[in-house]
C-alpha positions in Angstrom: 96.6 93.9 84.7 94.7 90.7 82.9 91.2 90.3 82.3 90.2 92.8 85.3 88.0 95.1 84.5 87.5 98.4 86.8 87.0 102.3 86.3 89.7 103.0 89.6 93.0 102.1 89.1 94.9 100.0 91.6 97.4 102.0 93.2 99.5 102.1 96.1 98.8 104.7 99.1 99.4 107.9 98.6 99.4 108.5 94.8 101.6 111.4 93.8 102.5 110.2 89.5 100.9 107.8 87.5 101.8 106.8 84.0 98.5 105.4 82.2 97.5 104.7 78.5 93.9 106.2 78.6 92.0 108.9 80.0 92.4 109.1 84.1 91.5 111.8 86.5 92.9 112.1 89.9 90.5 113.0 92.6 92.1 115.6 95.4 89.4 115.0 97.9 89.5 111.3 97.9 93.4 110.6 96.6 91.2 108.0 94.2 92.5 107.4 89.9 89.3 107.4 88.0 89.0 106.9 84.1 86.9 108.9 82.0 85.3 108.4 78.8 83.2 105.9 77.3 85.1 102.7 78.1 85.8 103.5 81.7 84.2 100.6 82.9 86.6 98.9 81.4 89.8 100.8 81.7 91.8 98.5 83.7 91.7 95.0 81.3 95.2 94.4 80.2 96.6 97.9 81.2 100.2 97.8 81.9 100.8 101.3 83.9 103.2 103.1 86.5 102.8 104.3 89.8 105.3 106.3 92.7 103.6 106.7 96.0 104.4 108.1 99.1 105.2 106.2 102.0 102.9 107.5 104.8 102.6 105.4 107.8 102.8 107.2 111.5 103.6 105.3 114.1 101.5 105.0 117.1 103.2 107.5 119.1 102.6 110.5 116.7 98.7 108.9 115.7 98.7 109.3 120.0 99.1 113.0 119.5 97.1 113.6 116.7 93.4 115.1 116.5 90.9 114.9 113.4 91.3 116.9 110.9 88.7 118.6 108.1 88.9 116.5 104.9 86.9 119.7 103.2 83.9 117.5 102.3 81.4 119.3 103.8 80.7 116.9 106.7 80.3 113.5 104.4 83.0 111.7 106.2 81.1 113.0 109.6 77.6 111.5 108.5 75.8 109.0 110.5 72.6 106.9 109.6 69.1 108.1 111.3 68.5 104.6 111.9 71.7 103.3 113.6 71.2 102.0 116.8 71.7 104.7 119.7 73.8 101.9 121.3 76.4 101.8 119.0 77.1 106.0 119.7 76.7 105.0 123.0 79.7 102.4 123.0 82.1 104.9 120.7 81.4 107.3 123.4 82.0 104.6 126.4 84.7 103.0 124.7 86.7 106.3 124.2 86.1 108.6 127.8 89.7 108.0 128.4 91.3 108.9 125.5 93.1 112.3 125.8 93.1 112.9 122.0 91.3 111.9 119.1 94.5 110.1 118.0 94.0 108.2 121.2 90.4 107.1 120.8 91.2 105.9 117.2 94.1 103.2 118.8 91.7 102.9 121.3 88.8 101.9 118.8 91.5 99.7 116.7 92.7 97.6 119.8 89.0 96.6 121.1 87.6 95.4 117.3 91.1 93.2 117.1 90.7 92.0 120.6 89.6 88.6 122.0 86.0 89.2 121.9 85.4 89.2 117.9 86.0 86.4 115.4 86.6 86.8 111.8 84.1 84.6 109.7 83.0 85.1 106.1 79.6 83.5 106.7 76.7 86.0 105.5 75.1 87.6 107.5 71.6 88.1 107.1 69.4 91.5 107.7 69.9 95.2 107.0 73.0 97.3 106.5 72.8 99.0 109.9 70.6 96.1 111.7 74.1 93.9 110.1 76.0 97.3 111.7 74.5 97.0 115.1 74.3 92.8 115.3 78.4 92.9 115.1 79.0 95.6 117.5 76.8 95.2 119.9 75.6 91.6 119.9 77.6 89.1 117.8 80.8 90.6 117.4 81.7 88.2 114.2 82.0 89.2 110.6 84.5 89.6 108.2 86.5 92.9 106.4 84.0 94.7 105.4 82.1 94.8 109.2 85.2 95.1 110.9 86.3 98.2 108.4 82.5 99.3 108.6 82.7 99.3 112.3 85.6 101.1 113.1 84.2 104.0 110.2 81.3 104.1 111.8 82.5 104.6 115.6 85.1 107.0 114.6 82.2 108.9 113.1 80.1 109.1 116.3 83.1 110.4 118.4 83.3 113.3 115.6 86.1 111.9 113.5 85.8 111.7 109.7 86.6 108.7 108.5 85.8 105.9 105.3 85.8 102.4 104.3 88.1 101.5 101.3 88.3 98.6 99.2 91.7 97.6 97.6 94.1 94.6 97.2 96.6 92.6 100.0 99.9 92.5 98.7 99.5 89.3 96.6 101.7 86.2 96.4 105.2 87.0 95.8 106.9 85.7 92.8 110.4 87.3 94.2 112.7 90.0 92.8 109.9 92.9 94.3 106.8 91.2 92.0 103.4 90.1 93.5 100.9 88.5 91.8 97.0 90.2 93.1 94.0 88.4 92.0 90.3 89.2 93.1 90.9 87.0 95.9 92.9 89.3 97.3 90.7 92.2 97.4 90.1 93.1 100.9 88.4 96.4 102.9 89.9 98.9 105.4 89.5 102.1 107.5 90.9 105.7 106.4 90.3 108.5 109.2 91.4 111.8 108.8 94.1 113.1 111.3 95.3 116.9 111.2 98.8 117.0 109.9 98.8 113.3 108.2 95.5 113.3 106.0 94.1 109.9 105.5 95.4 107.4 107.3 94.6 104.1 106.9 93.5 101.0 110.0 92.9 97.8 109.3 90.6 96.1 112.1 90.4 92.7 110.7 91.8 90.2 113.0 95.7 89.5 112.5 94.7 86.1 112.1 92.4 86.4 109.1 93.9 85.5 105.7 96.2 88.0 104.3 95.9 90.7 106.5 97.1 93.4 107.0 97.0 95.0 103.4 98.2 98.4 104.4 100.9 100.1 107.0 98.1 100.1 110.1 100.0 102.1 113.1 100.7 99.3 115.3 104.1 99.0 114.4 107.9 101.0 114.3 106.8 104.4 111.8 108.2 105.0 108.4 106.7 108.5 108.3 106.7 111.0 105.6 105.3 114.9 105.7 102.0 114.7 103.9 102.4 116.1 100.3 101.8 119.8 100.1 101.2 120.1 96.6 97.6 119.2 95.0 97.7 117.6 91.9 94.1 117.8 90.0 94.7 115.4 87.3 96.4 112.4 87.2 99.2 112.4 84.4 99.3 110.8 81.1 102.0 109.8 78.4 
């Protein structure tokens, strides 16, 4: 890392050992690498540090089958604004009637917000979170990574399926031999919802044809799935 500074440590999905200088914590519930201390606002500038993940990426066929799961945080991936449009339930619920599983209505959800009707666009947009929320849904249908994420999240939601937004990195600009270079420009946002038997899966809504993306395996594609780790790690390791 070069002059970046962050208290959550880059990694790539799903964490299971990371090799740090510093003081890091591994959060269970949210799969997250957090520093601790007194300079963790800092932690990342000019770290050099190790990470093995697992490769978790079902394909469409087993996301097909799969219903939502309980992330065991008490209903916070479940909770919906008071003052989000009715309409936008409304749609999930219209846009979904035919899915047969939750699974289902997720591909379901993915295929209409990357689908003819929105456009990708990193103008602002002005207003309120959820007036923002409801305007790209239901009226305008153009934003950029953080509606589209945003979107999906909250539709999954009001069908009853736990999900999140999460900011990370695309892959970069290769530099060859299996190195990337990642600046800020390639931070970018995504959905995770939680399917029974696979944990947090990620979906990324944004537009194939907006820069960079996709920055994570999104199930539209041949699988490279793993079993989900079994064992819970509570703390990140350290040299």
């Amino acid at each position: 890392v070069r002059d970046f500074t962050s208290e959550w440590l880059p990694v790539p999905w799903v964490p299971r050992d990371i090799r740090a200088e510093g003081d890091w914590r591994y959060d269970p519930r949210s799969l997250a690498v957090v520093a601790v201390g007194d300079n963790r606002k800092v932690a990342t500038r000019f770290l050099n540090y190790a990470v093995t993940s697992w490769d978790l990426a079902p394909s469409p066929a087993e996301v097909a089958l799969a219903t939502a799961g309980d992330p065991g945080d008490e209903g916070l991936s479940l909770a919906l604004p008071p003052e989000l449009d009715p309409q936008v339930v409304d749609l999930a619920r219209e846009l979904t009637s035919s899915a047969a599983t939750d699974g289902e209505a997720i591909l379901t959800l993915l295929g209409w917000l990357r689908s003819g009707p929105f456009t990708y666009s990193t103008d602002e947009v002005a207003g309120t979170t959820m007036e923002t929320v409801s305007d790209f849904l239901l009226t305008s249908r153009t934003g950029y990574c953080e509606q589209f994420s945003g979107g999906l999240a909250i539709l999954a939601r009001a069908i009853d399926i736990p999900s999140r937004v999460v900011v990370g990195f695309l892959p970069g600009v290769e530099r060859g031999s299996g190195s990337f270079d990642v600046s800020v420009r390639d931070m970018h946002a995504w959905t995770e919802v939680y399917l029974d038997g696979f944990g947090w899966v990620a979906f990324d809504p944004t537009p194939s044809g907006a820069p960079g993306v996709a920055p994570v395996p999104t199930p539209t594609a041949p699988p490279s799935a793993e079993p989900e780790p079994t064992t819970e790690v509570t703390e990140a390791p350290v040299p």
